[in-house]
C-alpha positions in Angstrom: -46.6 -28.2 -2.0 -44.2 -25.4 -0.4 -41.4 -26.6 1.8 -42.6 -26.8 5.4 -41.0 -23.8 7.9 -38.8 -26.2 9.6 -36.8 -27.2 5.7 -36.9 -23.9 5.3 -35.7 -22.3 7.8 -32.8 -25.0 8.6 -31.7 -24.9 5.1 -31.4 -20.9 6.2 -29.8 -21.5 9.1 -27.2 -24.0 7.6 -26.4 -22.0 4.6 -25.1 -18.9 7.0 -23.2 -21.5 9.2 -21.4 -22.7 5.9 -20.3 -19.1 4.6 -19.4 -18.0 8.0 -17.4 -21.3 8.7 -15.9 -20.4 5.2 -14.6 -16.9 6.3 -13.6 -18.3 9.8 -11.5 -20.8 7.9 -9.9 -18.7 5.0 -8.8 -16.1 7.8 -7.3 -19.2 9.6 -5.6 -20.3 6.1 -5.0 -16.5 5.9 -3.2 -17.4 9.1 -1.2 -19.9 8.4 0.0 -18.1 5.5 1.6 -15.8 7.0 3.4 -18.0 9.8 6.8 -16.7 8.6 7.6 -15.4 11.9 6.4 -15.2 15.1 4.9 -11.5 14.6 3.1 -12.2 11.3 2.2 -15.2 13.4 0.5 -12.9 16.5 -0.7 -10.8 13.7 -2.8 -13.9 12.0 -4.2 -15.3 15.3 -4.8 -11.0 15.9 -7.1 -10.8 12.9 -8.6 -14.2 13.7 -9.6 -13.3 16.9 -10.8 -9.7 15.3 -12.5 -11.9 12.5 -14.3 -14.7 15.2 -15.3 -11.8 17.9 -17.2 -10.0 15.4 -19.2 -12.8 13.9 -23.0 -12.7 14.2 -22.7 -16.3 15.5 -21.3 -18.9 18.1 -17.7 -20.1 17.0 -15.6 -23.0 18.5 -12.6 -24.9 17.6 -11.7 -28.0 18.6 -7.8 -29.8 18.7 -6.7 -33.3 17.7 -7.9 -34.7 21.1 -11.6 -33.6 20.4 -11.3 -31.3 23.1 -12.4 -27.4 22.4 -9.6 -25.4 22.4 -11.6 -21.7 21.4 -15.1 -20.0 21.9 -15.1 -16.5 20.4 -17.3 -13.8 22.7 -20.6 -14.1 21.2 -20.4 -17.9 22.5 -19.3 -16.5 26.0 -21.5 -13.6 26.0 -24.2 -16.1 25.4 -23.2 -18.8 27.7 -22.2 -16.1 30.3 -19.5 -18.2 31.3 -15.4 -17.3 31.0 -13.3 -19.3 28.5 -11.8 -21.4 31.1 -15.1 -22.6 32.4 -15.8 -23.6 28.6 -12.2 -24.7 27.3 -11.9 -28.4 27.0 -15.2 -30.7 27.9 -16.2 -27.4 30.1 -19.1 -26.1 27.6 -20.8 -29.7 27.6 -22.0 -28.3 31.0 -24.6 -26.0 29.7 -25.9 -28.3 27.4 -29.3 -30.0 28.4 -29.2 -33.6 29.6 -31.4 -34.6 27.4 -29.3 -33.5 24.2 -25.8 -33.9 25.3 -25.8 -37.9 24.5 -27.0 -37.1 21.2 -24.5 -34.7 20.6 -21.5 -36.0 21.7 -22.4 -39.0 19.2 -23.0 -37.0 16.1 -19.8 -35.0 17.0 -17.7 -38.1 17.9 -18.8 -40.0 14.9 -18.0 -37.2 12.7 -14.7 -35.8 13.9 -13.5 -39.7 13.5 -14.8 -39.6 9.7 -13.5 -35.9 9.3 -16.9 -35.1 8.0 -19.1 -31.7 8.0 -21.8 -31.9 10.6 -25.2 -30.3 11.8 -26.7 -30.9 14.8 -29.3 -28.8 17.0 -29.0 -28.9 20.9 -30.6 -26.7 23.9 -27.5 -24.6 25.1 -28.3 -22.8 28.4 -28.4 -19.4 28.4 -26.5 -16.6 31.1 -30.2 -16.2 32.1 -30.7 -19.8 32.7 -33.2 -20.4 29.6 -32.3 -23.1 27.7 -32.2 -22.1 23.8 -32.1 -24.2 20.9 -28.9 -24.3 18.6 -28.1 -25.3 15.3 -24.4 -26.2 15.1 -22.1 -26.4 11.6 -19.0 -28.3 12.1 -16.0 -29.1 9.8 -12.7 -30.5 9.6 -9.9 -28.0 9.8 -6.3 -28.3 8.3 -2.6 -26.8 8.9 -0.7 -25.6 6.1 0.9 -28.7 5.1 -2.9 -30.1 4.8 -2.5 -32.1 7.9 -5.9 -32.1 10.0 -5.9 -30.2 13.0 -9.3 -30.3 14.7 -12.7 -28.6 13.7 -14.2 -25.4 13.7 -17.6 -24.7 13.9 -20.7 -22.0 14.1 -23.5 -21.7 16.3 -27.2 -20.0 15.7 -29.5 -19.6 17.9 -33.0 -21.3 15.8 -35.3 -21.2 19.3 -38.1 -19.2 17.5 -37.9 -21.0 14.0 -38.1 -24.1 16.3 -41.3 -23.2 18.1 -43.0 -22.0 15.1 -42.3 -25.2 13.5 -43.3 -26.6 16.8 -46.4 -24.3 17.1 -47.1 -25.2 13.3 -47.2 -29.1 13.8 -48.9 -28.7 16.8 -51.9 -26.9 15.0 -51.8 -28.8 11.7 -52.7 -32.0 14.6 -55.0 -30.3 16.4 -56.6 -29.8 13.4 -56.2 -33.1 12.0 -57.5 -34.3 15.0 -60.8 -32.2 15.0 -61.2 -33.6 11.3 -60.9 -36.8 12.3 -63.3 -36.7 15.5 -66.3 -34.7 12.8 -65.4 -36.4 9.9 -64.2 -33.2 8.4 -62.2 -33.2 5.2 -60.0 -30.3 4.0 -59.0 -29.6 0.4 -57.0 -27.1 -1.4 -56.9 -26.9 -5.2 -54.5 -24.9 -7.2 -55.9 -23.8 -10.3 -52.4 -23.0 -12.1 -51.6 -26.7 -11.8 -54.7 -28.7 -11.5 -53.6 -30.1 -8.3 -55.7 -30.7 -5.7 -54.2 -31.4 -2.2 -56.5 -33.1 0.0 -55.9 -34.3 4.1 -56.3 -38.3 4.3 -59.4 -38.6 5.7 -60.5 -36.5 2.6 -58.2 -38.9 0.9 -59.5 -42.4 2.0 -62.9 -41.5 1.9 -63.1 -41.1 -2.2 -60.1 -43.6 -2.4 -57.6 -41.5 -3.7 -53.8 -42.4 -3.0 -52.2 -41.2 0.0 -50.0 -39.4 -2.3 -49.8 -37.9 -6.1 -51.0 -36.0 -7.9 -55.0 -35.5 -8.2 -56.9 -33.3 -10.6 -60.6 -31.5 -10.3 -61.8 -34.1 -13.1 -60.5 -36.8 -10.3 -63.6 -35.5 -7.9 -65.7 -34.5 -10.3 -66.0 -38.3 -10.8 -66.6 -39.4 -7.4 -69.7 -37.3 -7.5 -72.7 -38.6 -8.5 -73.7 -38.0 -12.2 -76.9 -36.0 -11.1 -74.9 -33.9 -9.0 -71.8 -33.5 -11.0 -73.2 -30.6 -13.7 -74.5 -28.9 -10.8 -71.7 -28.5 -8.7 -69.4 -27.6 -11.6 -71.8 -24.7 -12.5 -71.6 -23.8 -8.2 -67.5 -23.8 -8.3 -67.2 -22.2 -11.8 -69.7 -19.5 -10.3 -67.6 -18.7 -7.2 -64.1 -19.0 -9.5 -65.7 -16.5 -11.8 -66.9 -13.9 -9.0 -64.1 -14.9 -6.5 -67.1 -15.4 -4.0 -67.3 -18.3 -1.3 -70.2 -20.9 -1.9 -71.8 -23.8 0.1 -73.6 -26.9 -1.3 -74.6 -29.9 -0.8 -74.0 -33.2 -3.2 -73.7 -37.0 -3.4 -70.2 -38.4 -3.3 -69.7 -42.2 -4.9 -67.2 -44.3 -2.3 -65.6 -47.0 -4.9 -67.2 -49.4 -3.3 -70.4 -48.1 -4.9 -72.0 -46.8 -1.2 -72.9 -43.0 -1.9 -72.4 -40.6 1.2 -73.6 -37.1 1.1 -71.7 -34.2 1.7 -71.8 -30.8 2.6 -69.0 -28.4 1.1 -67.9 -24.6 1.9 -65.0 -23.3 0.2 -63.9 -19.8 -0.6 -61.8 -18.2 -3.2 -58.2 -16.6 -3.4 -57.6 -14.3 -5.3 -54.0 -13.2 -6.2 -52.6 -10.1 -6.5 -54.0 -9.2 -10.0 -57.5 -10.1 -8.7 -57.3 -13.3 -10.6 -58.8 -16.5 -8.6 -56.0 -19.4 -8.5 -56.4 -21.2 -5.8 -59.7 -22.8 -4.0 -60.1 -23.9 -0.5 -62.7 -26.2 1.1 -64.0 -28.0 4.1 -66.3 -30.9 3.5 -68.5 -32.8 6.0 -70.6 -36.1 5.7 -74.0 -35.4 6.3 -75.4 -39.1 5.0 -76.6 -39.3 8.4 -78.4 -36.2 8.7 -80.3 -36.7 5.5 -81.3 -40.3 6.2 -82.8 -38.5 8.9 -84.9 -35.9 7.1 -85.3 -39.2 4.7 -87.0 -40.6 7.4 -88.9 -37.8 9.2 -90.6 -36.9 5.7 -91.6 -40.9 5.1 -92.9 -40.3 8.9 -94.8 -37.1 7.9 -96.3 -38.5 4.9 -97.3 -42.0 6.8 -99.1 -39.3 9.5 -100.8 -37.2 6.4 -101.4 -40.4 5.1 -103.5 -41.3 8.6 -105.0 -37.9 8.9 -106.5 -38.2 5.8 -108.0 -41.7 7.0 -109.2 -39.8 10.3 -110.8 -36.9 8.3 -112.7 -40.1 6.5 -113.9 -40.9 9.2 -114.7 -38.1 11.4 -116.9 -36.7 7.8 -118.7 -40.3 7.6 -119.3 -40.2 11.4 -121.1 -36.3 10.9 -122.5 -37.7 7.2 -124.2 -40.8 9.8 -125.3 -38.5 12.7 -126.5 -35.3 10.8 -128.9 -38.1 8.1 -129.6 -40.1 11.5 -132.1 -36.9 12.7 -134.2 -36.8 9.4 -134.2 -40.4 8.8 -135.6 -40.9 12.3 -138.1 -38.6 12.1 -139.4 -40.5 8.7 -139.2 -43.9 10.5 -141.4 -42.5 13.3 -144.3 -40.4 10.8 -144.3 -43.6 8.3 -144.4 -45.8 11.0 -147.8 -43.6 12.6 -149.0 -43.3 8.8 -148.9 -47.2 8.9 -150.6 -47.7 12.5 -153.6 -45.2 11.4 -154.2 -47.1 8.6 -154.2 -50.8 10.6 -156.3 -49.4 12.7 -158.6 -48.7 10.1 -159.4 -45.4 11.6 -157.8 -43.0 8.7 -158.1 -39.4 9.4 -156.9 -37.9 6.3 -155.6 -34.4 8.3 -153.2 -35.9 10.3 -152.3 -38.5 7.5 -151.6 -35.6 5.3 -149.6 -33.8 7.9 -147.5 -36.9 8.7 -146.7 -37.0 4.6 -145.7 -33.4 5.0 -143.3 -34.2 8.1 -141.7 -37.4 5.8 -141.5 -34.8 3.1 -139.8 -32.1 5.3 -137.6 -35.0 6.3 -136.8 -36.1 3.8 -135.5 -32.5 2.5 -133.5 -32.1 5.3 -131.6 -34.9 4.8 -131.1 -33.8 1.0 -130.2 -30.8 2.3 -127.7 -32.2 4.6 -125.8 -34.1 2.0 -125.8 -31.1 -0.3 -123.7 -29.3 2.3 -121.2 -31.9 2.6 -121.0 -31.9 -1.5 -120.9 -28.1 -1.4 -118.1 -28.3 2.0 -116.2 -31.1 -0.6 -116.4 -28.7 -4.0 -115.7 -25.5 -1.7 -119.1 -24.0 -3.4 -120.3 -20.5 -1.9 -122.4 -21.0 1.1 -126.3 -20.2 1.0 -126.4 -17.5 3.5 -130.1 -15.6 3.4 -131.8 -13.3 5.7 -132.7 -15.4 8.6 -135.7 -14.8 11.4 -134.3 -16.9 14.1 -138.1 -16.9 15.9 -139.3 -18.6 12.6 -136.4 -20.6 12.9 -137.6 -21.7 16.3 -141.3 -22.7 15.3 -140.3 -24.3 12.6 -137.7 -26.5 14.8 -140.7 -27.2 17.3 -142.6 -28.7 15.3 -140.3 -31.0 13.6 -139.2 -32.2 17.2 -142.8 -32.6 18.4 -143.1 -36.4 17.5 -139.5 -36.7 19.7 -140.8 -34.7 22.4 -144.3 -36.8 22.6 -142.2 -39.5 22.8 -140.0 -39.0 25.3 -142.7 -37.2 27.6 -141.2 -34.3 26.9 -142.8 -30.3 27.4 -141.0 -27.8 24.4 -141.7 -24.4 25.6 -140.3 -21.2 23.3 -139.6 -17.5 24.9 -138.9 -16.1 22.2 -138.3 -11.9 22.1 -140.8 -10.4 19.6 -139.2 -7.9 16.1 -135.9 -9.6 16.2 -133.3 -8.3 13.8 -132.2 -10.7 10.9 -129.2 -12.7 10.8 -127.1 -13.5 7.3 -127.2 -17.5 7.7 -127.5 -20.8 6.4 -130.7 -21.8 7.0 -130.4 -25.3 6.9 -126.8 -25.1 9.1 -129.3 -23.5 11.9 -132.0 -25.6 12.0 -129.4 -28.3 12.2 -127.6 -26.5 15.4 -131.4 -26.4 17.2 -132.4 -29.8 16.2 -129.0 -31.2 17.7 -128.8 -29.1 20.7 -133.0 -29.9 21.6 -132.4 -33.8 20.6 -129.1 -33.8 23.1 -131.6 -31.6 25.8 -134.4 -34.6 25.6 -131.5 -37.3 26.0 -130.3 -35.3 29.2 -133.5 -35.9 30.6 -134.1 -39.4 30.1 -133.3 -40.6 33.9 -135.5 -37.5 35.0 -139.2 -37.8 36.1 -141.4 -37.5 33.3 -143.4 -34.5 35.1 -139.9 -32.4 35.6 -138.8 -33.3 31.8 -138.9 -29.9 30.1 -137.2 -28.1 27.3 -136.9 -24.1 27.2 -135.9 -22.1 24.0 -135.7 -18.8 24.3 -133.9 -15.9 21.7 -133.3 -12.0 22.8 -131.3 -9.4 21.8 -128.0 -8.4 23.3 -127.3 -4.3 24.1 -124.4 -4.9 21.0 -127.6 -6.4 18.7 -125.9 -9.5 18.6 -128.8 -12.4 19.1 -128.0 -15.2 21.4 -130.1 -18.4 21.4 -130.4 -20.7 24.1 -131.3 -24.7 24.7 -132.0 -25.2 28.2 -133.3 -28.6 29.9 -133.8 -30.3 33.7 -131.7 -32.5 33.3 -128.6 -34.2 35.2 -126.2 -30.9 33.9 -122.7 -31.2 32.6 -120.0 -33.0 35.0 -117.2 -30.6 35.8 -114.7 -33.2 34.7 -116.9 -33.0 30.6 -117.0 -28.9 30.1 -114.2 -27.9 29.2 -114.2 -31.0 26.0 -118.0 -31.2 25.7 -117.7 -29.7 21.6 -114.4 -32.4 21.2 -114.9 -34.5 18.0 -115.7 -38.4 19.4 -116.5 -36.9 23.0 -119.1 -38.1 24.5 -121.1 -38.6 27.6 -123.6 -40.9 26.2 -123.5 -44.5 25.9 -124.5 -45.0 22.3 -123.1 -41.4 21.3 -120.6 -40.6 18.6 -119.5 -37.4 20.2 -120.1 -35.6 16.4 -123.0 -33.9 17.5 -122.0 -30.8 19.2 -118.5 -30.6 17.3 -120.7 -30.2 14.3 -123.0 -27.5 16.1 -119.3 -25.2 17.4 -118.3 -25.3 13.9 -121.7 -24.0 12.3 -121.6 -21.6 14.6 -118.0 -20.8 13.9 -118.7 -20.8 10.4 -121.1 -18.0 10.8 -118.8 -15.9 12.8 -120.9 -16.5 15.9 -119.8 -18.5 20.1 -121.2 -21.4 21.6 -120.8 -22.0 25.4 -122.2 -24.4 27.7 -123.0 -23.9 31.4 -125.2 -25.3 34.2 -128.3 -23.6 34.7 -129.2 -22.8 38.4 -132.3 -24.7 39.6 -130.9 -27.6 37.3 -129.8 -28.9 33.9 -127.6 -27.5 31.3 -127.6 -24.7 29.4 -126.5 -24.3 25.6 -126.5 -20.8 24.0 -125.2 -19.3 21.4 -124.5 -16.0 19.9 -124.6 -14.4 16.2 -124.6 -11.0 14.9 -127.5 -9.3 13.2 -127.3 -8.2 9.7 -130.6 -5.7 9.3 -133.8 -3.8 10.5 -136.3 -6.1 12.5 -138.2 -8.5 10.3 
């Protein structure tokens, strides 16, 4: 890895205090050189003075009592202070309180070993702002080589030190948001092979806190159904120097395997070749044991649908064969009474063995739509005279109506248009919706106990149908959920009935409403469109 700014930029800052410390002291050896006389003397310290003043840094010097004996302008310039005020222990007073322990112990511990030092410090400003130094110091010696003091150089390193600062500050932060989402950054340099990872990224495959670590090092922490895969997803992105995002499965050396979700992008150098990749992985484990588990929950509710669907289709197969199968019970059971009685009249006998037989069609016909419904066969829509329709119905339901005490009269409006329909699916709706019209009635006086079935043509030649009986009505609390699968008012009702009856109707692009009829009892009609000329 590249040094860090702070190396860096110290190792800058020292190797300009060491060449400047160099020239300070060869112009003071300079100095000494010429000490032949008091003039060549004035003329050394001259040039020294010259030399110091026109550094680009800080320079002090210090005698044999450790106390500074010379600051060249830049230092007072700086400080904003005269040389008197610094001379001696004087520039210790800009120094901040918090470094000047610090600093008098590296320089103290040095000057006694007459060794080189570095040492950084806040040095207050003319301005009052405290700035941050780095100070190079070294022994100095006379021209008989006998120490004399130290000399040293100052540069100002506030901005390098609040980048560094800034730097660290951001590489926690962002160590810190890792941590808190489980987030693990990688960077691997494709010149090398050397992938550089944070810890968390680290610990989590089990990788050494430090070393080196190779892409074939976390290709084999992924799981061998994932590894071919995400090969062919990096090579892709290397190749095209695009970014990519995938998911995979990541084997913890304990054997637990953790998903993860990966972006990373490409950069490219300055010859538009990729050599180095960058990523951010997250665990997701979590997140997909939770889709895990929503899709076992969706298929245990599928599962439990299906069971309903069974149920609601034998609960229509039971009510729609219940009608026919009646109505065989009841003609078989008069068939059986005429002949006890020993009073046979072979005219109604035959017409009750018609009625068994019609019967017993329907109820063929009603399991051949639930085998057509199951195989998805085309539907047998024919041309359909809905007042024929009606008759027909009528006299099926006459043994129920006789029964029951029940008057079935028909208005039916005369050169009615035909209808495209299943004639079969009708019959069914009227024989449902006249059947629930007798069991409305069965608290009401036998001489009020009437049924009312009545067709007409609508101004769009639509044809609406209607069921109407004197009954109790509907409660206000039952019409909005009358045609609910299961609903039911009845005691001994499945509530399958008029479900079944909305979605014939449905089926044949027609409406269904119900209502209360004014004078009393409900009201069922609905409404199909014609398909023709008046039959």
């Amino acid at each position: 890895m590249p040094l860090t700014a702070s190396l860096f930029y110290q190792g800058l800052v020292v190797a300009m205090a060491c060449e400047l410390s160099y020239n300070v002291l060869h112009a003071a050896a300079l100095a000494r050189q010429l000490q032949v006389s008091d003039a060549g003397l004035r003329e050394s310290e001259e040039r020294f003075q010259i030399v110091a003043d026109a550094a680009p840094v800080l320079i002090w010097m210090s005698g044999l009592d450790k106390l500074c004996t010379f600051f060249n302008k830049p230092w007072l310039k700086f400080t904003g202070r005269s040389l008197d005020q610094e001379l001696g222990n004087g520039w210790a007073e800009g120094v901040h309180p918090d470094d000047l322990q610090k600093c008098f112990e590296i320089y103290t511990e040095a000057f006694d070993a007459r060794q080189p030092f570095v040492m950084q410090y806040r040095l207050r400003r003319y301005d009052g702002e405290y700035r941050w130094l780095s100070d190079q110091g070294v022994a100095r010696y006379d021209s008989q080589e006998n120490f004399a003091g130290y000399i040293g150089s100052c540069v100002d390193v506030t901005e390098l030190i609040n980048k560094d600062e800034a730097l660290r500050e951001s590489e926690e932060r962002m160590r810190l948001v890792a941590n808190a989402v489980n987030l693990g950054i990688w960077e691997w340099d494709l010149d090398k092979d050397e992938i550089w990872a944070t810890n968390t990224r680290r610990s989590l495959v089990g990788w050494p806190a430090s070393g080196k670590t190779g892409f074939e090092d976390f290709i084999s922490r992924v799981h061998p159904d994932d590894q071919n895969r995400i090969r062919q997803i990096i090579d892709d992105a290397i190749q095209n120097g695009a970014d990519y995002d995938c998911e995979y499965r990541l084997v913890l050396p304990d054997g637990i395997v953790r998903w993860m979700a990966t972006r990373g992008s490409v950069h490219l150098d300055a010859n538009q070749k990729a050599n180095r990749v960058f990523g951010v992985s997250i665990d997701i484990t979590a997140r997909k044991q939770a889709e895990l588990e929503a899709l076992h929950h969706r298929e245990e509710l599928s599962h439990l649908s299906r069971v309903a669907a069974m149920g609601e289709l034998a609960a229509s197969i039971a009510h729609e064969l219940n009608q026919p199968l009646s109505g065989i019970s009841s003609n078989a059971g008069a068939g059986q009474r005429f002949i006890d009685r020993g009073d046979v009249d072979l005219r109604e006998l035959h017409e009750l063995l018609g009625d068994i037989m019609a019967d017993a069609h329907r109820a063929g016909a009603v399991i051949r739509g639930i085998q057509g419904m199951v195989k998805k066969s085309v539907p047998n829509r024919q041309q359909v005279n809905l007042n024929d329709l009606v008759s027909k119905v009528v006299r099926m339901i006459k043994p129920n109506a006789m029964l029951q005490s029940c008057e079935v009269e028909t208005l039916v409006e005369p050169n009615l248009p035909p209808i495209e329909a299943d004639p079969i699916q009708l019959q069914q709706v009227l024989l449902n919706l006249t059947i629930n019209a007798f069991d409305a009635m069965d608290d009401t006086p036998a001489r009020h106990r009437k049924v009312v079935i009545a067709t007409e043509k609508n101004s769009d030649s639509s044809i609406r149908v209607s069921v109407r009986d004197y009954g109790v009505g509907i409660p206000e609390e039952a019409r909005e959920r009358v045609f609910e699968q299961f609903f039911t008012t009845k005691t001994k009702g499945l509530g399958m009935g008029l479900a079944i009856v909305r979605s014939i109707v449905e089926s044949h692009g027609g409406t269904i409403v119900a209502e209360n009829a004014d004078g009393g009892g409900a009201r069922f009609c609905f409404t199909l469109s014609a398909s023709g000329a008046a039959l």
